[in-house]
Z-matrix of the N, CA and C atoms (Angstrom, degrees):
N
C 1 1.446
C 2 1.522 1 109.40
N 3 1.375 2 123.17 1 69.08
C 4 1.501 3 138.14 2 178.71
C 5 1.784 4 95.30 3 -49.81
N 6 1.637 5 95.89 4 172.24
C 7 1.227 6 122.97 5 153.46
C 8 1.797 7 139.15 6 -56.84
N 9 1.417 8 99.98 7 -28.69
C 10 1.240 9 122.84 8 -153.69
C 11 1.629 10 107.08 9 -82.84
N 12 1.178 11 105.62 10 129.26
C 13 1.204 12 103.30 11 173.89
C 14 1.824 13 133.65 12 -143.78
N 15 1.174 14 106.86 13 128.93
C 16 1.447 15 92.25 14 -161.58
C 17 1.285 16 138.64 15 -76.39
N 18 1.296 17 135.35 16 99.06
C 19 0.997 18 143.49 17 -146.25
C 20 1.862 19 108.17 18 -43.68
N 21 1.607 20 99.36 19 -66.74
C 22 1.467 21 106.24 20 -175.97
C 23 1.639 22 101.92 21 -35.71
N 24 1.032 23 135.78 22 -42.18
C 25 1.681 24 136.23 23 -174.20
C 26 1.838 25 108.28 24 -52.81
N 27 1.122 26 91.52 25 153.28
C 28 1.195 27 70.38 26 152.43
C 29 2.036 28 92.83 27 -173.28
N 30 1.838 29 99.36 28 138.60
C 31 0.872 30 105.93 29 -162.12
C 32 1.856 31 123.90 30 -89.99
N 33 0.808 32 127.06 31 132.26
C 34 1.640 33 126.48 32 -179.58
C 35 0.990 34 122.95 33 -96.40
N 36 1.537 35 112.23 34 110.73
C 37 1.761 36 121.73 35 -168.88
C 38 1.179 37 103.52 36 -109.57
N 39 1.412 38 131.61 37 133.86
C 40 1.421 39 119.84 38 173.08
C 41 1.775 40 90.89 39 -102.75
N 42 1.422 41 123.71 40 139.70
C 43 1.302 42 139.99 41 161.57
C 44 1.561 43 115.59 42 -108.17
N 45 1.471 44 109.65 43 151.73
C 46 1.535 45 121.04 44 -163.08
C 47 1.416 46 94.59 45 -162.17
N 48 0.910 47 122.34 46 130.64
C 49 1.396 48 157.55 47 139.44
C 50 1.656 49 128.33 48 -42.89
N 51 1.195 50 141.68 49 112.55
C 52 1.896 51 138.52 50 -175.60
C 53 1.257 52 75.77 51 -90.46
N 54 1.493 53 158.41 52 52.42
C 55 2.097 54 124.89 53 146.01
C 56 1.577 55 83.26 54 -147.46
N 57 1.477 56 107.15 55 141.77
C 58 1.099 57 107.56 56 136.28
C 59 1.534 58 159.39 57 -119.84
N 60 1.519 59 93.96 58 47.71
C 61 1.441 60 125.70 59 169.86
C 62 1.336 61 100.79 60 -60.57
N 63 1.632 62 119.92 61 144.25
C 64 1.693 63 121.63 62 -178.75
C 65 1.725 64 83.18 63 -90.89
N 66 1.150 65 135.50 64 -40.98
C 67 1.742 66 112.78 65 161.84
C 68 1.181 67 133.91 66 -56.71
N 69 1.034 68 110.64 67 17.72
C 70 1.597 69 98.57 68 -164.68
C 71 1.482 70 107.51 69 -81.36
N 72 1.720 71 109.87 70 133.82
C 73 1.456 72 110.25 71 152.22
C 74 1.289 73 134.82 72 -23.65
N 75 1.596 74 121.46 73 -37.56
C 76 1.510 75 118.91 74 -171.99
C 77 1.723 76 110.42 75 -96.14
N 78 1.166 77 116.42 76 -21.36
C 79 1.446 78 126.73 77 148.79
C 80 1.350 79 116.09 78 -54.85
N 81 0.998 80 114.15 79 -38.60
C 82 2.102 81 123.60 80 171.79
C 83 1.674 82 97.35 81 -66.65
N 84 1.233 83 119.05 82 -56.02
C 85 1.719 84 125.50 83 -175.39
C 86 1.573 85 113.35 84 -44.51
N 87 1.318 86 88.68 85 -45.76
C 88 1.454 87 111.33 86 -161.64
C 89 1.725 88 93.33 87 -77.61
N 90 1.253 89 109.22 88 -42.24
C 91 1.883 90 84.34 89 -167.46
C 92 1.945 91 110.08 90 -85.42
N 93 1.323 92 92.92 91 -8.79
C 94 1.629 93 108.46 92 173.84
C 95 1.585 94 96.39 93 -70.45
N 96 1.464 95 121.49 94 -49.98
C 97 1.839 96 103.56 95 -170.36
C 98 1.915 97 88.57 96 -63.35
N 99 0.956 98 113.52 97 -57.19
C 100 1.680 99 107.83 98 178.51
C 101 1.439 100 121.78 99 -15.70
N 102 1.533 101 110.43 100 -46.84
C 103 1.419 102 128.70 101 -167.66
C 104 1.180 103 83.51 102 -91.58
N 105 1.458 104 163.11 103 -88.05
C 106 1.443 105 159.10 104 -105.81
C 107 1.614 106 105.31 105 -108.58
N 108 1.452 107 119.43 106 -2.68
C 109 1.926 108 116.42 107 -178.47
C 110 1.071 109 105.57 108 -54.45
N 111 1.513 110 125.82 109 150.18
C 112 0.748 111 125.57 110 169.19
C 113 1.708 112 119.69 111 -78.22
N 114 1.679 113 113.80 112 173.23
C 115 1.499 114 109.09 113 -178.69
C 116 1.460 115 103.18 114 -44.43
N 117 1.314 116 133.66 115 145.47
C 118 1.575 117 147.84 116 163.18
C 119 1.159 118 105.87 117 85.53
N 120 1.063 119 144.23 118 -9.68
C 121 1.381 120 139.34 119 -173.34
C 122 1.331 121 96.34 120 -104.96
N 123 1.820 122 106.70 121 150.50
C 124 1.171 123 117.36 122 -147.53
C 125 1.924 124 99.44 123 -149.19
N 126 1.552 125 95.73 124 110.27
C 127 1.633 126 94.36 125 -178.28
C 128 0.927 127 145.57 126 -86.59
N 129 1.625 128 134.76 127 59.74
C 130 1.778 129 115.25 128 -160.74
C 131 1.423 130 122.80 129 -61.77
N 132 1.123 131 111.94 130 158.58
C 133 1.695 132 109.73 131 166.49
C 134 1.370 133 96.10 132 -131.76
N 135 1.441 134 88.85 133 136.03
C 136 1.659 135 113.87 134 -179.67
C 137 1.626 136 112.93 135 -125.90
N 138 1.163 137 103.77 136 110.38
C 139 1.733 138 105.10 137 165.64
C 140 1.442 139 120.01 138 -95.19
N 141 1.771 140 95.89 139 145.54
C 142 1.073 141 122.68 140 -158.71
C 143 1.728 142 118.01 141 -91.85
N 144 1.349 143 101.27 142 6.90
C 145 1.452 144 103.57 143 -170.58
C 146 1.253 145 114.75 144 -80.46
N 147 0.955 146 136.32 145 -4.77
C 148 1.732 147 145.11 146 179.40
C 149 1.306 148 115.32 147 -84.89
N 150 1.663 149 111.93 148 -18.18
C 151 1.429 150 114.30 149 -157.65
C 152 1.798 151 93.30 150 -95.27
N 153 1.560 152 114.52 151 135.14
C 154 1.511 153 115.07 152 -171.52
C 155 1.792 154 89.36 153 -76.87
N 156 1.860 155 90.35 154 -168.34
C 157 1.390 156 111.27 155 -174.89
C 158 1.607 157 107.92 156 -94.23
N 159 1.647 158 109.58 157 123.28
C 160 1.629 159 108.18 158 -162.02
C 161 1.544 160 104.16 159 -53.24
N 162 1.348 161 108.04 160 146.00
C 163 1.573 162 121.03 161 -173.99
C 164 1.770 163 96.02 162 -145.23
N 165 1.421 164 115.00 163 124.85
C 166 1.554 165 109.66 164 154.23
C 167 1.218 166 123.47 165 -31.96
N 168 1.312 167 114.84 166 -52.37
C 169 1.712 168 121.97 167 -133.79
C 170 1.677 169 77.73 168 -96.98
N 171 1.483 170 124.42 169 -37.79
C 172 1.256 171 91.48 170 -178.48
C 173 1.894 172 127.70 171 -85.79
N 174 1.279 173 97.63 172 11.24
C 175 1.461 174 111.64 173 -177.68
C 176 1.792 175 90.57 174 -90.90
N 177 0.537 176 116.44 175 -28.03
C 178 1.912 177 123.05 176 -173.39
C 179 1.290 178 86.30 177 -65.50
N 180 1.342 179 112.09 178 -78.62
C 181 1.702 180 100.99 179 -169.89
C 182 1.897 181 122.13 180 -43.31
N 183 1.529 182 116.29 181 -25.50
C 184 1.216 183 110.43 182 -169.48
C 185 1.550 184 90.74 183 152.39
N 186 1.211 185 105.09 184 -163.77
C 187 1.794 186 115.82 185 -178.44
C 188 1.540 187 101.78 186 -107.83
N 189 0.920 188 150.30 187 127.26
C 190 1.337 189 142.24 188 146.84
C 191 1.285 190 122.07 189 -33.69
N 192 1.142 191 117.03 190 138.88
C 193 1.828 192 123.25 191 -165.70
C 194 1.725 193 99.77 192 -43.92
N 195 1.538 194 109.54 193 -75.16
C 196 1.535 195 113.08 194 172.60
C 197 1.471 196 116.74 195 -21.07
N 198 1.276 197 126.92 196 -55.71
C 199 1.361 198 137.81 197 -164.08
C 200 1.705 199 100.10 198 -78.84
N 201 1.274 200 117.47 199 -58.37
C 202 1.533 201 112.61 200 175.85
C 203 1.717 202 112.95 201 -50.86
N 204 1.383 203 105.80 202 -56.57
C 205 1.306 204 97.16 203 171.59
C 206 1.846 205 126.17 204 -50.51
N 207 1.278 206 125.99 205 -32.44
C 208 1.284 207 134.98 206 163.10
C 209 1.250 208 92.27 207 -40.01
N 210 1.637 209 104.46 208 -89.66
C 211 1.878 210 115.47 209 -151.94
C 212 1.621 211 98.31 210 -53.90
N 213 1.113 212 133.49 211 -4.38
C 214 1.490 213 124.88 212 171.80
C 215 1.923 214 103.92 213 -89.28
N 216 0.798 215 127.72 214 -48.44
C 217 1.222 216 130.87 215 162.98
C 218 1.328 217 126.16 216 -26.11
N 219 1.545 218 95.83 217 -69.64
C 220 1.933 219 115.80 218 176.87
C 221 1.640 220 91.03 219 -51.25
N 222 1.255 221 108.86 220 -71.69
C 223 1.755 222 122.82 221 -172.89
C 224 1.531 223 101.61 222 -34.28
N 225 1.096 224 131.93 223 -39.72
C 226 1.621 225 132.73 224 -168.98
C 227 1.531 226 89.14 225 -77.98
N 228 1.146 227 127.97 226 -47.45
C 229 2.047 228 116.60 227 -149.75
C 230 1.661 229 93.40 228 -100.19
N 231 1.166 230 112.24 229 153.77
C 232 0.996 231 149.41 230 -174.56
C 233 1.711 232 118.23 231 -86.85
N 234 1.243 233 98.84 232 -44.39
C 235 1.533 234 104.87 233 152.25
C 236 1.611 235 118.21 234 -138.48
N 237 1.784 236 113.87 235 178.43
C 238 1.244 237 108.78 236 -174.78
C 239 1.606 238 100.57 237 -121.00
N 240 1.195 239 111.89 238 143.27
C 241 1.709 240 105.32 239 159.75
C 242 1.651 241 108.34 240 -135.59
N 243 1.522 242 99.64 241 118.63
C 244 1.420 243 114.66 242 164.24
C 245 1.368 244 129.13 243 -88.00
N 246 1.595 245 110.66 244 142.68
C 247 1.648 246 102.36 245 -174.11
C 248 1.840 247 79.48 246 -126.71
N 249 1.553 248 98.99 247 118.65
C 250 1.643 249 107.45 248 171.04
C 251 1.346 250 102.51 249 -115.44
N 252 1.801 251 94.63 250 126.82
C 253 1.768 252 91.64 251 156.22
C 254 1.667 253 135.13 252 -90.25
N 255 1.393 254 138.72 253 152.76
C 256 1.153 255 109.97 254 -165.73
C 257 1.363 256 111.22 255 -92.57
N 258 1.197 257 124.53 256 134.14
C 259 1.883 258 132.52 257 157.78
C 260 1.189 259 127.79 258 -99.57
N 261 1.194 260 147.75 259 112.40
C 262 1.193 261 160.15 260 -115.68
C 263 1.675 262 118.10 261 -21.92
N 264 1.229 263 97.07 262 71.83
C 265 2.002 264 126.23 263 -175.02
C 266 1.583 265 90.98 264 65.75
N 267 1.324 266 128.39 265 34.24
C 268 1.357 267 92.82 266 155.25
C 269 1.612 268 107.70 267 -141.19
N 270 1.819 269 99.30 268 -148.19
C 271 2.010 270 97.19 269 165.75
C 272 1.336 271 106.36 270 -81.95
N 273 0.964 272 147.81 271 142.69
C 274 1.375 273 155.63 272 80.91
C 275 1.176 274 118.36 273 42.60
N 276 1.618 275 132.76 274 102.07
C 277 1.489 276 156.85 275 -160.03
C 278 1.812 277 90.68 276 -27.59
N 279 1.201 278 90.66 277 -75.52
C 280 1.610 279 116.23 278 -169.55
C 281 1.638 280 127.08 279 -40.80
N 282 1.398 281 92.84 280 -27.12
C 283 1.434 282 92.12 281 168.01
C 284 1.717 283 121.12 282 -124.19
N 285 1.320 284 105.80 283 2.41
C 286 1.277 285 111.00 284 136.87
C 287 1.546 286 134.27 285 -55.08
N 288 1.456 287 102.02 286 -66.16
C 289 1.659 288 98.51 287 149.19
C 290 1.085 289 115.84 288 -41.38
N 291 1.545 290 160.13 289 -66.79
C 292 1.619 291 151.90 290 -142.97
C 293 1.623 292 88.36 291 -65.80
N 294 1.718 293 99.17 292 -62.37
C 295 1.487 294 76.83 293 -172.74
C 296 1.169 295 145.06 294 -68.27
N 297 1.288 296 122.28 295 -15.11
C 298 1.665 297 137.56 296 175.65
C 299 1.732 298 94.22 297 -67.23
N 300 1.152 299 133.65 298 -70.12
C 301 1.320 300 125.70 299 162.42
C 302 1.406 301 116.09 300 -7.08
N 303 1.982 302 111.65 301 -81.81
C 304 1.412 303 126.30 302 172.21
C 305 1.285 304 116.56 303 -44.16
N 306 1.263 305 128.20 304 -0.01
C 307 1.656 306 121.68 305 -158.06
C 308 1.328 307 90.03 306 -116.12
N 309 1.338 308 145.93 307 -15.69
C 310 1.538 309 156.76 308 157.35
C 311 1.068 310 126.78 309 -48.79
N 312 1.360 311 122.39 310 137.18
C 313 1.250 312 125.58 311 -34.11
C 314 1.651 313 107.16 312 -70.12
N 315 1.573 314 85.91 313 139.51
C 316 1.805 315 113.68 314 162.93
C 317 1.939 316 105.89 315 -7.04
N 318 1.032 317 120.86 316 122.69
C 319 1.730 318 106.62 317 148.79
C 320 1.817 319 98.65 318 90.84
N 321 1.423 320 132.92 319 -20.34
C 322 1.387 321 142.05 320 -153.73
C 323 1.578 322 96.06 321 -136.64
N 324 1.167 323 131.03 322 -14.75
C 325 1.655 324 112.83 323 -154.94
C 326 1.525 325 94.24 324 -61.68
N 327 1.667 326 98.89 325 153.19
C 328 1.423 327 127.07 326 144.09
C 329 1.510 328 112.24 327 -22.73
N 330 1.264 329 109.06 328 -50.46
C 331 1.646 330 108.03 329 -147.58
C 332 1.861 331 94.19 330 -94.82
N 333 1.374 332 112.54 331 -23.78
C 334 1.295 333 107.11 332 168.51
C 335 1.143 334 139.28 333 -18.29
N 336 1.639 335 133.70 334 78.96
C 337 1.539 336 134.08 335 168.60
C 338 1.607 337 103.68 336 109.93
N 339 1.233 338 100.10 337 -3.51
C 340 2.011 339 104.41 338 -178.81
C 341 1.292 340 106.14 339 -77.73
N 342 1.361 341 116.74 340 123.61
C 343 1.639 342 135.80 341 178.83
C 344 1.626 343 97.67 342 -50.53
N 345 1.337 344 108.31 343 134.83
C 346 1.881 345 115.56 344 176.26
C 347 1.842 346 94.14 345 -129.53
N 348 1.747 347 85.78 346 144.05
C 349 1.670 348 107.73 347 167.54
C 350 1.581 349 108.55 348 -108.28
N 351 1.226 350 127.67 349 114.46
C 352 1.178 351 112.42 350 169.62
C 353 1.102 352 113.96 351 -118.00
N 354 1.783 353 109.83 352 162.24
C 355 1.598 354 117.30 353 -163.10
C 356 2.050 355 100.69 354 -171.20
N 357 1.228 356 74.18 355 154.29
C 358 2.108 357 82.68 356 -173.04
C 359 1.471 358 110.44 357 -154.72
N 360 1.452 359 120.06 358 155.37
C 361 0.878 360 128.14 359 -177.88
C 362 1.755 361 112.82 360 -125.30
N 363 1.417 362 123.69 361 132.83
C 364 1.331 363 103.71 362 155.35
C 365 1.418 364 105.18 363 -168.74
N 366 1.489 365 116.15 364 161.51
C 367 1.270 366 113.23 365 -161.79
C 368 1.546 367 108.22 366 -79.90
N 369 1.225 368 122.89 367 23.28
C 370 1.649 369 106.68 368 161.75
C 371 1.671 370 117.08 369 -98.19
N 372 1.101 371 100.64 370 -175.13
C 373 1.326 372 99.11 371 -173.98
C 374 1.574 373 121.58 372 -79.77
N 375 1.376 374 119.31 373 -16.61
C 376 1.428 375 103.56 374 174.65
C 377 1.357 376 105.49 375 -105.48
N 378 1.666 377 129.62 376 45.49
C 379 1.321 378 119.26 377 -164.83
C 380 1.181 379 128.90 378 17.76
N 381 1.493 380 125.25 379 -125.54
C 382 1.110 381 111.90 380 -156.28
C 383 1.765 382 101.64 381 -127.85
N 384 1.656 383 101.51 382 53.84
C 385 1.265 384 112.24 383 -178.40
C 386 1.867 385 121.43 384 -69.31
N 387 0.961 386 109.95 385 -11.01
C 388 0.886 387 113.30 386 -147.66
C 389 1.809 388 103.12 387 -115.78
N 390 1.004 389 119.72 388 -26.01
C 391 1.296 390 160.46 389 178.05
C 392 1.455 391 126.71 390 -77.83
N 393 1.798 392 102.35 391 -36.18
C 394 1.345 393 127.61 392 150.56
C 395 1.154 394 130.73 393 -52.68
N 396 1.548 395 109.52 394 -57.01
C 397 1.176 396 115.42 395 -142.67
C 398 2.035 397 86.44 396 -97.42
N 399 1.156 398 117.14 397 -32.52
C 400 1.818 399 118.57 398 153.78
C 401 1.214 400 109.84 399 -19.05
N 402 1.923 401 98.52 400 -61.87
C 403 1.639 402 92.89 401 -155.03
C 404 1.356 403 94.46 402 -98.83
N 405 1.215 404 145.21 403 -19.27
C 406 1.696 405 112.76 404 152.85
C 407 1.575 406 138.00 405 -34.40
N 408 1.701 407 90.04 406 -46.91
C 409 1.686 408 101.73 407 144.59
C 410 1.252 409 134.45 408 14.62
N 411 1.578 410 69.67 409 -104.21
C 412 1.814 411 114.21 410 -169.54
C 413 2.076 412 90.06 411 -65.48
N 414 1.260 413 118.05 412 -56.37
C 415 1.500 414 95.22 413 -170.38
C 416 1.471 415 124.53 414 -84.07
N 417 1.442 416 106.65 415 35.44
C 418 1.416 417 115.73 416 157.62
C 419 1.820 418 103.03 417 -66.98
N 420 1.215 419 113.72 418 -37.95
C 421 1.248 420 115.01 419 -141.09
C 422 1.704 421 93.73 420 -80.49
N 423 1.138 422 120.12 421 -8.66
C 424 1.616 423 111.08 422 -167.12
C 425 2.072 424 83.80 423 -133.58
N 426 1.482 425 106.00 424 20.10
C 427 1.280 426 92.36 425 168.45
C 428 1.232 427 130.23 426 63.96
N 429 1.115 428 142.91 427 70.43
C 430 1.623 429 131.78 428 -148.26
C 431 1.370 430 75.75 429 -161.96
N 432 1.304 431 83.96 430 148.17
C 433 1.783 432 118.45 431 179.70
C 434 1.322 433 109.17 432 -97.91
N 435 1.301 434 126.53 433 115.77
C 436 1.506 435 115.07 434 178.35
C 437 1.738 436 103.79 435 -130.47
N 438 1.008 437 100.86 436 145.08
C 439 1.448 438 146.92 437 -175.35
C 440 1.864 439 90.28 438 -59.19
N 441 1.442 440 96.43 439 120.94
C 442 1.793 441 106.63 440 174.52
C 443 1.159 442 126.58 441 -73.15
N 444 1.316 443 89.47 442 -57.45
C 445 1.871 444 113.30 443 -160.98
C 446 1.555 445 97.60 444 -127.19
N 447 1.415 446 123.67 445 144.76
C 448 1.654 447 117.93 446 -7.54
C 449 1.693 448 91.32 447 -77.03
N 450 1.342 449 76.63 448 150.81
C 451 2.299 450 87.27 449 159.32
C 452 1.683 451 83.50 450 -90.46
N 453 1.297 452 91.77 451 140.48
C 454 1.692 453 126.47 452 158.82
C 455 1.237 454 105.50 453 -120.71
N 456 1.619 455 97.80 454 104.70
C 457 1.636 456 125.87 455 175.38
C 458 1.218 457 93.14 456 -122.92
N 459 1.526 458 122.97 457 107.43
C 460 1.828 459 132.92 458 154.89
C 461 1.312 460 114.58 459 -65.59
N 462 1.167 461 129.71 460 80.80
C 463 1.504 462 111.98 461 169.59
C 464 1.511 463 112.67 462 -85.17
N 465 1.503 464 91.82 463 175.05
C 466 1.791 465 83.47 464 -172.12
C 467 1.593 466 119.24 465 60.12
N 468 1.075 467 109.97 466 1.54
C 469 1.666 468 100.06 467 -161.35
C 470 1.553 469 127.92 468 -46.04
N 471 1.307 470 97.93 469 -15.00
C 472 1.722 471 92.55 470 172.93
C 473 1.196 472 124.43 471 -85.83
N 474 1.340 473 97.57 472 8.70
C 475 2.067 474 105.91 473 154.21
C 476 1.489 475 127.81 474 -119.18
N 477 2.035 476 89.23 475 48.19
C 478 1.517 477 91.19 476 -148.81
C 479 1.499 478 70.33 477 -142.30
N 480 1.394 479 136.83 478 0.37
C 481 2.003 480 113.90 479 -179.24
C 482 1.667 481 67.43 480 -152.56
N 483 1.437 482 94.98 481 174.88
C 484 1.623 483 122.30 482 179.98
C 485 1.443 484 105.49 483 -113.83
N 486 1.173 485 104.48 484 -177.53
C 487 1.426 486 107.45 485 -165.26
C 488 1.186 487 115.39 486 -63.64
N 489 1.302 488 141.91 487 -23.65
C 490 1.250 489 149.74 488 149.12
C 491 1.517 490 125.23 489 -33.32
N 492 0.920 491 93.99 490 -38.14
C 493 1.668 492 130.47 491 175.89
C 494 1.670 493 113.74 492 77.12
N 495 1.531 494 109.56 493 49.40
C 496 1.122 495 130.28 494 159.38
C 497 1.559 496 129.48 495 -67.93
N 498 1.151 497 138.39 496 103.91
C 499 1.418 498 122.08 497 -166.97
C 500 2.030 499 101.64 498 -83.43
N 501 1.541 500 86.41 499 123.53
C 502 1.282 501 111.51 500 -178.61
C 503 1.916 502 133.45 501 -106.53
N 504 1.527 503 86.70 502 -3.69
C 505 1.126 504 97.88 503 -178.92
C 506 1.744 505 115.72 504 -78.57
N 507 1.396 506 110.14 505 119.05
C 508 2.017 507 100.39 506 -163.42
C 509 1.521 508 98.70 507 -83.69
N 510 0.993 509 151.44 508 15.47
C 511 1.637 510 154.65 509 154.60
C 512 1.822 511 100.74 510 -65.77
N 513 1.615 512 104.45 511 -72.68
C 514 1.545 513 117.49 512 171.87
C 515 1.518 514 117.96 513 -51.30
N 516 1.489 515 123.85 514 -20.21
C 517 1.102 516 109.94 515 -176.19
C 518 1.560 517 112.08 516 -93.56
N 519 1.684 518 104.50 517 -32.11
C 520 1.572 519 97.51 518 161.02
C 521 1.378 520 119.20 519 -48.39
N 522 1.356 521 116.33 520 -51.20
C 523 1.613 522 109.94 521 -170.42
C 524 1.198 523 121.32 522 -46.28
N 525 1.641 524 103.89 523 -55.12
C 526 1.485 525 108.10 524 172.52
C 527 2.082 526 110.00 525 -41.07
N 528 1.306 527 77.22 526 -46.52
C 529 1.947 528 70.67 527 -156.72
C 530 1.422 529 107.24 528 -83.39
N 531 1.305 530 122.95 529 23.36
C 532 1.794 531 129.74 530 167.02
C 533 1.988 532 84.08 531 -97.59
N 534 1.350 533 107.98 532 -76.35
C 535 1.625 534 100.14 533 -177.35
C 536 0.900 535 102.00 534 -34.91
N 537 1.398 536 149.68 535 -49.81
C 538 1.911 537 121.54 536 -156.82
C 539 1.424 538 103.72 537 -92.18
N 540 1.431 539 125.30 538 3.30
C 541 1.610 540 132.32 539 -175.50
C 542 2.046 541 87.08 540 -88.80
N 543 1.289 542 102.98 541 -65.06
C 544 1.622 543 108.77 542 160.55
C 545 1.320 544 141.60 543 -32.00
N 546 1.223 545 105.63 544 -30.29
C 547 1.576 546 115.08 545 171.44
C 548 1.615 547 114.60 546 -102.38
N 549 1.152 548 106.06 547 -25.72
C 550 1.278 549 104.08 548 157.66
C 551 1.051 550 108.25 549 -57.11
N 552 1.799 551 131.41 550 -91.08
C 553 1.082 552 130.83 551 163.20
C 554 1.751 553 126.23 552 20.91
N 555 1.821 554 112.89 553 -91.44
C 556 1.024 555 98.47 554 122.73
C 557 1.517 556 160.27 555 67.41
N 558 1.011 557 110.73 556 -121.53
C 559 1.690 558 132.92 557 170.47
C 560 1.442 559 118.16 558 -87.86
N 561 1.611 560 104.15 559 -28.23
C 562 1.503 561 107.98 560 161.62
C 563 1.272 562 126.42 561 -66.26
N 564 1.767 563 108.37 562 -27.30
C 565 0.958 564 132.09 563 -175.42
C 566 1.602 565 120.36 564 -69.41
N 567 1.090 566 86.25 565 -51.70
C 568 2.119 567 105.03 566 166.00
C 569 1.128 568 104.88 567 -78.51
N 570 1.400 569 147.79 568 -28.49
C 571 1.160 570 136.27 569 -154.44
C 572 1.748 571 101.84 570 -152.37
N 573 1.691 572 106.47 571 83.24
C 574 1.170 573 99.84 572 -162.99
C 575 1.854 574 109.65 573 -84.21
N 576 1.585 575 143.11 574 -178.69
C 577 1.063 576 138.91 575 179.55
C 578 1.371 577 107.08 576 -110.92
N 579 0.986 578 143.87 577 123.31
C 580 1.562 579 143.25 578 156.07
C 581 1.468 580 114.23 579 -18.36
C-alpha cells in the first residue's frame, strides 16, 4: 500500500455521520476529512436523518425514497467513511438503523465488500473507542474491509474544533489525513486501475 497515487483517478467516498445534531463533532470530522483528501479523492457527505426506523413490512412494500436514495449513494462511491459518536459504549440508534437498511437484502447489499474508514469524535476520554470496535462488528456482516491504522479516536473533542466547529487541532488533522491516505490505499487495493 505505497504512497502513490494517481492523479487522473479519482476516488468516490461517500461520508455519513452517527448524530444528527447540525453541531455535531462528527459532522466537524467529516467536513475536515473533506478539507484534508487527498488529490483525486472525492468526499460526499450524506445525512442520515430522512432515513425512517428499519421495519420489514415496510421493506416488503419497496424501499422508502430516503432509503433508496442512500443505497444509491453507497452504490455510486467506491468507498465509505464513517464518523460514529459513542452513546452509552456504543453506535448511535441512527446509524445503526442506516446500516441495517444498507445491509438489504441479506447476501446483495450495496455496501457489500466496499473498503470503510472509520473515525469518531467525543468529548470523553477514550473517544470513540468503544463505538468502533461495535461497528467493525456490525460490518462484518455486509463484509467490508475496513481500514486499521491509524484509529482516529477524538477525545476531548470539544477542545479539538472552535466554535465554528472546525477541527483545529494539527495532531487530529494528521490522523484524519493518514486514514484517508489509507483508504485510498485500500480501494486501490481491491479495486486496482489499469
Amino acid at each position: 500500500m505505497g504512497d502513490e497515487k494517481p492523479h487522473e483517478d479519482t476516488l468516490k467516498v461517500l461520508g455519513f455521520a452517527g448524530s444528527l445534531r447540525r453541531g455535531s463533532l462528527n459532522r466537524g470530522l467529516l467536513r475536515a476529512a473533506q478539507e484534508l483528501a487527498p488529490p483525486g479523492m472525492t468526499i460526499e457527505p450524506y445525512d442520515l436523518g430522512a432515513i425512517p426506523l428499519y421495519n420489514y413490512d415496510l421493506e416488503e412494500g419497496g424501499d422508502p425514497q430516503p432509503v433508496s436514495e442512500f443505497k444509491e449513494a453507497i452504490r455510486r462511491a467506491q468507498a465509505l467513511l464513517i464518523a460514529t459518536p459513542e452513546y452509552q459504549q456504543g453506535i448511535p440508534g441512527v446509524l445503526k438503523n442506516a446500516l441495517d437498511w444498507a445491509s438489504r437484502p441479506a447476501g446483495r447489499s450495496v455496501m457489500l465488500g466496499k473498503p470503510v474508514a472509520i473515525m469518531g469524535a467525543s468529548p470523553g476520554f477514550t473517544g470513540t473507542a468503544r463505538a468502533q470496535t461495535q461497528l467493525r462488528q456490525a460490518l462484518t456482516y455486509t463484509q467490508n474491509l475496513v481500514v486499521l491504522q491509524p484509529e482516529v479516536l477524538v477525545a476531548r473533542a470539544h477542545e479539538k474544533f472552535d466554535s465554528e466547529g472546525r477541527l483545529t487541532d494539527a495532531r487530529t488533522r494528521e490522523f484524519v489525513r493518514r486514514l484517508l491516505d489509507q483508504l485510498w490505499a485500500l480501494a486501490r487495493l481491491l479495486s486496482p486501475r489499469p
